[in-house]
C-alpha positions in Angstrom: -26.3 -10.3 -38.5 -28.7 -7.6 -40.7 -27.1 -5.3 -38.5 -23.5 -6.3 -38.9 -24.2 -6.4 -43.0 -25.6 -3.2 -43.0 -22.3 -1.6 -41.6 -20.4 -3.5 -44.1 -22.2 -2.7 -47.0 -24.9 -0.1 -46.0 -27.8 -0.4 -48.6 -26.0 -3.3 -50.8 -26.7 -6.0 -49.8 -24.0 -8.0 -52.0 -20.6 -6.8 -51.0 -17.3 -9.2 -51.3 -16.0 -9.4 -47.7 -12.4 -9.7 -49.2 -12.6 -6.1 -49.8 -10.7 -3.8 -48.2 -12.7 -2.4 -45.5 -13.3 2.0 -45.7 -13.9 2.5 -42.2 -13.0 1.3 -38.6 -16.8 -0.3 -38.3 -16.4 -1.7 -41.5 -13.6 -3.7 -40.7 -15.2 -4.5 -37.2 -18.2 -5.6 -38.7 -16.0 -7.9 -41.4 -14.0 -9.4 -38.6 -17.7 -10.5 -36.6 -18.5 -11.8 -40.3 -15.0 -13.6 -40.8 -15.1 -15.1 -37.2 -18.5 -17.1 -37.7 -17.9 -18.0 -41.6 -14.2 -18.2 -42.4 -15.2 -19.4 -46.3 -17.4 -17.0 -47.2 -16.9 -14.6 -49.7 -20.0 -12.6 -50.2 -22.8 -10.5 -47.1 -25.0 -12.1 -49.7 -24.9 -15.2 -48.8 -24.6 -14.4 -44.7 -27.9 -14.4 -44.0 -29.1 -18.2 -45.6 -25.8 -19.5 -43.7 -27.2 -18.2 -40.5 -30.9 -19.8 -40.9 -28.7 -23.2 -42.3 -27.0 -23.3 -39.0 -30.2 -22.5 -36.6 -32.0 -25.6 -38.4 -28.8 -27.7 -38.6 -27.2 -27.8 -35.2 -29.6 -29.1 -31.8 -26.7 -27.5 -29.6 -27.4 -23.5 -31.0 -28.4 -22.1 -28.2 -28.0 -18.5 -26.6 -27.3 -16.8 -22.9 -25.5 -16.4 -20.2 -23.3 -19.0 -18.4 -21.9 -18.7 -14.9 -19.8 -21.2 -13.1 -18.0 -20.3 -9.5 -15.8 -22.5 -8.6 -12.5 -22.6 -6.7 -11.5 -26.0 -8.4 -9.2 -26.4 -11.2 -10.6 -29.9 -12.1 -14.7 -28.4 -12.0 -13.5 -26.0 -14.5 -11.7 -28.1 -17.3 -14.2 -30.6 -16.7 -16.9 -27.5 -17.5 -15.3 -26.5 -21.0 -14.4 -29.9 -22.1 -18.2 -30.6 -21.9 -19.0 -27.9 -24.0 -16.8 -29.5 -27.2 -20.3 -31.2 -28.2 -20.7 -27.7 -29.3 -18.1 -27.6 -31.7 -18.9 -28.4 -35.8 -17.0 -31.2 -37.2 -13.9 -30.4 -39.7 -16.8 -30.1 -42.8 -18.9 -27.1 -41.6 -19.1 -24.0 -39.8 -17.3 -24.7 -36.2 -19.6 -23.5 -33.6 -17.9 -22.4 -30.4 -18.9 -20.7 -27.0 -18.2 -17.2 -27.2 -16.4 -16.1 -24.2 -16.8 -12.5 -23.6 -15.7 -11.6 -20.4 -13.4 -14.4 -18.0 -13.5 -13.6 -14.5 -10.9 -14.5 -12.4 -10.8 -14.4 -8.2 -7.8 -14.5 -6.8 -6.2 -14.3 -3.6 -3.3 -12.6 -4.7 -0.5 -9.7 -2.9 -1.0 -7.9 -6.3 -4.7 -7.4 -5.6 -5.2 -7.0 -1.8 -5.8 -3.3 -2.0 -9.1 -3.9 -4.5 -6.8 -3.8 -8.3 -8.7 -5.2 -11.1 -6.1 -6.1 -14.2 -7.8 -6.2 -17.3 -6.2 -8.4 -20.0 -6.8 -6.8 -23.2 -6.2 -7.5 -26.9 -2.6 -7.1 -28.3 -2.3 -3.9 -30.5 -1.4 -6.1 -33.4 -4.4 -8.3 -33.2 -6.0 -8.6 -36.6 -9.7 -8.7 -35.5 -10.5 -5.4 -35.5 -13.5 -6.0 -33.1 -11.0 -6.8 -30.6 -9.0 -3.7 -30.6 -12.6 -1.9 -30.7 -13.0 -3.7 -27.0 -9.0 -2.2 -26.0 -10.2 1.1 -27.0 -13.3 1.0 -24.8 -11.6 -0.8 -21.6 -9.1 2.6 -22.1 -11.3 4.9 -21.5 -12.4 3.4 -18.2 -9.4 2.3 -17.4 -7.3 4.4 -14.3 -4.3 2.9 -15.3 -2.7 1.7 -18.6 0.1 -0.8 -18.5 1.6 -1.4 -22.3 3.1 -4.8 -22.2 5.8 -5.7 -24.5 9.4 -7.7 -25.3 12.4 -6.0 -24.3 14.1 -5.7 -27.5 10.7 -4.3 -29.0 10.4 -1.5 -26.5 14.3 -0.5 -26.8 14.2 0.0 -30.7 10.9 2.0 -30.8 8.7 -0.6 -32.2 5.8 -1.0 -29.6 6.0 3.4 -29.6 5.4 3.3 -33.4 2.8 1.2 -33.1 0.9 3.0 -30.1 1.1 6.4 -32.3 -0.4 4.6 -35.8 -3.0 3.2 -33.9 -3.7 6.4 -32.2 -3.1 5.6 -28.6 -1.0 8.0 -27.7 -3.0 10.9 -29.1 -5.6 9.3 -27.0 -3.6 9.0 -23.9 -2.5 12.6 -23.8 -5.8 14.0 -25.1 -7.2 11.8 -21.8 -5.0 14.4 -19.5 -3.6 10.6 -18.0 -0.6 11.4 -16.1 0.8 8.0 -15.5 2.0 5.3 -17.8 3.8 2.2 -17.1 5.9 0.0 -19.3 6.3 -3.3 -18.5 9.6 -5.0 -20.3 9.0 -8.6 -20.7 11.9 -12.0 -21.9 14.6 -10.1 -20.8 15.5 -13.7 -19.7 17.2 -13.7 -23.4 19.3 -11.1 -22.5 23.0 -12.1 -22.7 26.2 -10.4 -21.6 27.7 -10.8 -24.9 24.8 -8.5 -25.9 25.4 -5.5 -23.4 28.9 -4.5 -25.0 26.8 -3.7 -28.4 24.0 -2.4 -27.1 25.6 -0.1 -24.4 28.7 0.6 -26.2 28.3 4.8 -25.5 28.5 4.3 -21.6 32.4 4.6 -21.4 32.3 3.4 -17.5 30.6 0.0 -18.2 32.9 -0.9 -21.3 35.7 0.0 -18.9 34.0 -2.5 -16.3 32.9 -5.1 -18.5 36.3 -5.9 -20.4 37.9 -5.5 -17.1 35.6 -8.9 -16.3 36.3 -10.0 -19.6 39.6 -10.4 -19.9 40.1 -11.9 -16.0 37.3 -14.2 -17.2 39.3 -15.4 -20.5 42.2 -15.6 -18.4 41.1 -18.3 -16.0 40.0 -20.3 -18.5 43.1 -20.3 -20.0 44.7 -21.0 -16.5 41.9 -23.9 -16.1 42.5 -25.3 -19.2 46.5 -25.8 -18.6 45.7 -27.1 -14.9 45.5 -31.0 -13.9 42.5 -31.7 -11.6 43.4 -30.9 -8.1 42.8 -28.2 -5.3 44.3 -25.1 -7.9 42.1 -25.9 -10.3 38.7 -26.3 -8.1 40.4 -22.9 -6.4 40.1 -21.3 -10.1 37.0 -22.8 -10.5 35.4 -20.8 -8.1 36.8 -17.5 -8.4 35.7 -17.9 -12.6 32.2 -18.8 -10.9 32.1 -15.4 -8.9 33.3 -13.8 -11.9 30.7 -14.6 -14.3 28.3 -13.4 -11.7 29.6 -10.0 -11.0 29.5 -9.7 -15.1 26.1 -11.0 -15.3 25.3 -8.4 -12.5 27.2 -5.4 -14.3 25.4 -6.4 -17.7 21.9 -6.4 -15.6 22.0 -3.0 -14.0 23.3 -1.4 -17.2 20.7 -3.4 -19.1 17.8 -1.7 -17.1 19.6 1.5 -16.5 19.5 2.1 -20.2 16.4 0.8 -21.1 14.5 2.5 -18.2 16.1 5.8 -19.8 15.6 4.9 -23.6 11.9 4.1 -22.9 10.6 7.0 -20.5 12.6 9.6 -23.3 11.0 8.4 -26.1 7.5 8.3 -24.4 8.3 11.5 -23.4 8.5 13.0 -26.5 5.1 11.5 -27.5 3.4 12.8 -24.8 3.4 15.7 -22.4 5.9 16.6 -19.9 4.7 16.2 -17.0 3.8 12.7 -17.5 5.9 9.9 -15.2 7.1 7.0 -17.1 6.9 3.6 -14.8 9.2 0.9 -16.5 9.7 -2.5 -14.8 11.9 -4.8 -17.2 10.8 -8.3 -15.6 12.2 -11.9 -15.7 9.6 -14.6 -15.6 11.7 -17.3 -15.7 14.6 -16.2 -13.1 11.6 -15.6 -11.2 9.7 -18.8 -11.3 13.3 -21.1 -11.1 13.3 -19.6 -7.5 10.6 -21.5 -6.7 11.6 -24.9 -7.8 13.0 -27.5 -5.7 16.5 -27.1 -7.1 17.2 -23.7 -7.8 19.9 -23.3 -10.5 22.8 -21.3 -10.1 23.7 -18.4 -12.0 20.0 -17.2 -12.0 18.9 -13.3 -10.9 18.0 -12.9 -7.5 14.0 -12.0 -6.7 14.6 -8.3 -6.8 16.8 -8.1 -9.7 13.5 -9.7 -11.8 11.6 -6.7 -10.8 8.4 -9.0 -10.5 7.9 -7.9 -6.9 8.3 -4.2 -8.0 5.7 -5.0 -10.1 3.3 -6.7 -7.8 4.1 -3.6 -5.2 3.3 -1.5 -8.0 -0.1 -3.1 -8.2 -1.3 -3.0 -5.1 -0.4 0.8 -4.5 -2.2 1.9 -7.5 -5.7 1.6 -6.4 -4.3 3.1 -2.9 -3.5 6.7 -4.6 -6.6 6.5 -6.7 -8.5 6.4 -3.7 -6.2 8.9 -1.7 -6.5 11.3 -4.2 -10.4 10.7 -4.6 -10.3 11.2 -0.8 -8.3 14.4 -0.7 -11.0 15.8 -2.8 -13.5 14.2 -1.2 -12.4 16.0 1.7 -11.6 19.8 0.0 -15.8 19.5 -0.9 -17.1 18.1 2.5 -15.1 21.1 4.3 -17.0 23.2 1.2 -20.2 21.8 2.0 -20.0 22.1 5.6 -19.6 26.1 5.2 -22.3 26.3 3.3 -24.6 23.9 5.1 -23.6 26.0 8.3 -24.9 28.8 6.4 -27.7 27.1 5.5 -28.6 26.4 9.1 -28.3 29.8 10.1 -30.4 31.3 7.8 -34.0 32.0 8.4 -35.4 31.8 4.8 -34.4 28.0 4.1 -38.0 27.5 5.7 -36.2 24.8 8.4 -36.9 25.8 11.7 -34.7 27.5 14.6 -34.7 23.7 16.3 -34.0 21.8 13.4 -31.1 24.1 12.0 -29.3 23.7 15.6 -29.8 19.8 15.4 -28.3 19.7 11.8 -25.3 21.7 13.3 -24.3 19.9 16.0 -24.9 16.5 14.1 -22.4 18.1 11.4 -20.1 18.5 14.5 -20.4 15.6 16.2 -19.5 13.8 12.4 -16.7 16.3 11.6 -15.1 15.3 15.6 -15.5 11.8 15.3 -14.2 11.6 11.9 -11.2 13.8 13.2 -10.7 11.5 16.3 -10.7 8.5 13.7 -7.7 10.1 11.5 -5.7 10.9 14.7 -6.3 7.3 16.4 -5.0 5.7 13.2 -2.4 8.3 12.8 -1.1 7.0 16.3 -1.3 3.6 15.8 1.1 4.4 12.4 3.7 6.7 14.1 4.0 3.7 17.2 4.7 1.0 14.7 7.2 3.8 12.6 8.9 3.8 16.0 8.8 0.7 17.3 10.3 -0.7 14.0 13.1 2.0 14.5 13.7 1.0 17.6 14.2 -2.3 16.0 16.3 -1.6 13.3 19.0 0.6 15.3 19.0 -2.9 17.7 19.5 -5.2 15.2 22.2 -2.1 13.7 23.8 -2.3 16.6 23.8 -6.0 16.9 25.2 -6.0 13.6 28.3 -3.5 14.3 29.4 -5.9 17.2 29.2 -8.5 15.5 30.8 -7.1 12.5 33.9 -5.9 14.7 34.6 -9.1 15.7 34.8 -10.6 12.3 37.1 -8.4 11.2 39.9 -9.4 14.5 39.6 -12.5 13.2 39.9 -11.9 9.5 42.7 -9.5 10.3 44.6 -12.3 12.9 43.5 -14.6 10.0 45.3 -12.6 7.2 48.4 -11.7 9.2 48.8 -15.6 9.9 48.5 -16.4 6.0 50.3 -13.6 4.4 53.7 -12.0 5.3 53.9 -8.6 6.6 55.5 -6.5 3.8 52.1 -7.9 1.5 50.0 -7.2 4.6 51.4 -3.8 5.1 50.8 -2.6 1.2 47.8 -3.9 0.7 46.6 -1.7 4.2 48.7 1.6 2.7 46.8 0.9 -0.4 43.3 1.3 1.1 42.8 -2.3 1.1 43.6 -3.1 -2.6 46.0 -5.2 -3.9 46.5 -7.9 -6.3 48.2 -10.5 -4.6 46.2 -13.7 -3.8 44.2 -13.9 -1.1 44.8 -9.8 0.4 42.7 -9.4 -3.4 39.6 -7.3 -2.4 40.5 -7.0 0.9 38.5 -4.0 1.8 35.3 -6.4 0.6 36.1 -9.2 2.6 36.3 -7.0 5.6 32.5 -5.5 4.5 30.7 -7.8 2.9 29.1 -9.9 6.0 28.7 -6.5 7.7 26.8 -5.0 4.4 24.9 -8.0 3.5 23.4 -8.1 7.1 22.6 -4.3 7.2 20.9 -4.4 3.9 19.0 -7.4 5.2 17.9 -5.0 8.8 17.0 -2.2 6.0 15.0 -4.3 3.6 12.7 -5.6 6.7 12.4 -2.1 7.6 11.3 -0.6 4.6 9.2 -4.0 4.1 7.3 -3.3 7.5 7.2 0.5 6.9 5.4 0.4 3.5 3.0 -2.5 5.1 2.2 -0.3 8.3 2.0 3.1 5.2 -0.7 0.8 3.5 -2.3 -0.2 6.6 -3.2 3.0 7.7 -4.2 4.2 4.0 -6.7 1.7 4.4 -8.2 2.8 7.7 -8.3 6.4 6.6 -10.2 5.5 3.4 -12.2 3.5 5.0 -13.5 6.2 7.7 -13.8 9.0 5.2 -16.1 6.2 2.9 -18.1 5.7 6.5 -18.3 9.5 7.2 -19.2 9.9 2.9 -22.0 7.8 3.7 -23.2 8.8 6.6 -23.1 12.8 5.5 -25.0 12.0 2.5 -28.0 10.2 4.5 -28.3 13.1 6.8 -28.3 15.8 4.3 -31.2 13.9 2.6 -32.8 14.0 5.7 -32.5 17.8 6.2 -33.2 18.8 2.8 -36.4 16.5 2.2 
């Protein structure tokens, strides 16, 4: 505390702590001050309040507490028995301080070795917590800036990155990556998308397109008895609804992907890739429940496994790129320890310089033999899944061919022939009943199941991409190893 007074105050030792503070440790040093006594108003009187306490409370006590557990229940149970701890309402509340919360989990998101730091906001008002956010920066590899959607659209979270000084910091760091991560979009409504993205011509067109088919169902459903027309109208309002809902989503993070990676681009340097993810929590979660609601997005369309992806491939091109280099100053070294071992005047001798070649050769070949076994393994499973996907393509084809006889026997059975014949001269469109969207009816089982085939591809291929990233880390982190306990070996 004689410490934290002296950075308040320097050589006074009676400064009012509702002052202003003049620096960025002052303020530090006020919030430390502030935390422990709330109702003081004077350093002066810091140090008797700190000896009151020490004689005062039995449970002042001071190190370091570690509990590992896997169980929820051992946990609560753990802080609720530190609550003896706590002052009553009339004094100084005494509380753990919690520096650091570790948390373990066995999570997709952190397979690959990702640690996420949760840091202070940017707007906290203890200044000693934004002092920890500026330290965690520096050391950090990544920096995600987590904000509301309607925030990062209108500037607000930029403003306050450049007052505090973070994005002088973040370009002065050389950081080429930044992610943005766009949170309650859940509050985004349709009704909002016409304001917000009334410059986009083409989605205005699309949305009061919707808009007015929408309005004019209900109308129809409002002047309909209950009966088959009605549940008929019912239906096709319900579809509606959800292809607006799915313009209004697209648009909504087409234009704030854009907005957001311009207007960070301005602040920092060109060559710097904007990530944006703008996430639904709650879309997310309700797929999880035992009745899912309709109307909700679909997993994708909340970006949260985007996200987690994103997660888990980060530490991935850390180490890849740590390994490229890794590799560009082995293949250094090893021309100059080659050297080394051919020259007379290092003092090794003739014997010893051949034994330190060939063991650099027999590490170089096994290392090689290690990237092209896994290498191998990768392009077999590449193909194999291929061979998979063109099958299941195939499958798909055949089965879409014959869906679309019986749609067509089906539709020539319903609808008389004149209808028939101008919705086919018309490509398929038409506005007549059930030949409406003809050409989708015909695709949409056929699309649906291909996009199904292609998502399992891509899922497999990026699982089998990681996969071997992993093996080829890990042998270049073997052959790092073993390289440097040899080389001590032959220069000591």
């Amino acid at each position: 505390m004689r410490a934290i007074i002296h950075d308040v105050g320097g050589t006074d030792s009676d400064v009012s702590l509702n002052t202003p503070p003049a620096t960025e440790a002052e303020g530090i040093a006020l919030a430390k001050i502030k935390a422990l006594f709330p109702d003081l108003a004077s350093t002066a009187d810091v140090l008797r309040r700190v000896k009151e306490l020490y004689s005062s409370h039995q449970y002042l006590i001071a190190g370091t507490h570690i509990l590992e557990t896997s169980s929820k229940p051992e946990a609560v149970d753990y802080m609720r028995s530190l609550a003896p701890f706590a002052g009553s309402g009339h004094e100084t509340a005494l509380w753990p301080l919690v520096k650091v919360v570790k948390l373990y989990l066995d999570s997709d998101a952190l397979k690959t070795g990702a640690i996420l730091v949760d840091l202070p906001g940017l707007r906290d008002s203890n200044a000693a917590r934004t002092a920890v956010t500026r330290q965690y920066m520096n050391r950090a590899n990544e920096i995600v800036v987590v904000t509301r959607l309607t925030r990062a659209v209108t500037d607000e979270t930029t403003g306050e990155l450049s007052r505090e000084g973070y994005m002088k910091r973040l370009k002065h760091d050389g950081r080429k990556h930044l992610t943005i991560v766009c949170t309650c979009s859940d509050n985004f409504e349709p009704n909002d998308a016409a304001e917000d993205f009334n410059g986009d011509k083409q989605f205005l067109e699309k949305y009061h397109s919707l808009n007015r088919e929408i309005e004019t169902l209900y109308s129809f459903i409002d002047c309909q008895k209950p009966g088959s027309r009605r549940e008929v109208a019912k239906q096709d309002l319900s579809s509606l609804e959800t292809s607006l809902q799915q313009l209004c989503i697209e648009a909504r993070d087409k234009h704030a992907v854009n907005s957001i990676s311009e207007t960070y681009s301005k602040l920092l340097s060109g060559d710097t890739s904007i990530n944006c993810y703008v996430t639904s929590a709650k879309h997310y979660l309700e797929h999880y429940l035992p009745r899912k609601k309709s109307g909700i997005m679909s997993v994708d369309q909340t970006q949260i496994p985007m996200l987690r992806d994103y997660c888990a491939s980060a530490p991935l091109e850390q180490k890849s790129a740590l390994a490229a280099q890794f590799v560009r100053n082995i293949w250094g070294i090893q021309a100059l320890a080659r050297e080394l071992a051919s020259n007379d005047a290092t003092g090794m001798s003739r014997t010893s310089r051949q034994e330190a070649r060939a063991e650099m050769d027999r590490a170089s070949g096994a290392l090689l033999n290690s990237l092209n076994s896994e290498s191998l393994i990768f392009a077999t499973n590449i193909q194999n899944d291929v061979q998979i996907f063109m099958e299941g393509l195939a499958a798909a084809i055949a089965k879409g061919e014959e869906y679309c006889l019986e749609l067509h026997q089906k539709t020539v059975k319903e609808n008389n022939f004149p209808a028939i014949k101008s919705a086919y001269l018309h490509h398929g469109e038409s506005t007549t009943g059930k030949l409406k969207n003809l050409n989708e009816q015909f695709l949409f089982p056929l699309g649906a199941e291909i996009d199904r085939l292609w998502k399992a591809f891509i899922s497999k291929t990026e699982g089998h991409l990681q996969a071997w990233n992993f093996q080829v880390l890990r042998s270049l982190e073997d052959f790092e190893t073993s390289w440097q306990g040899k080389a001590r070996l032959w220069m000591w």
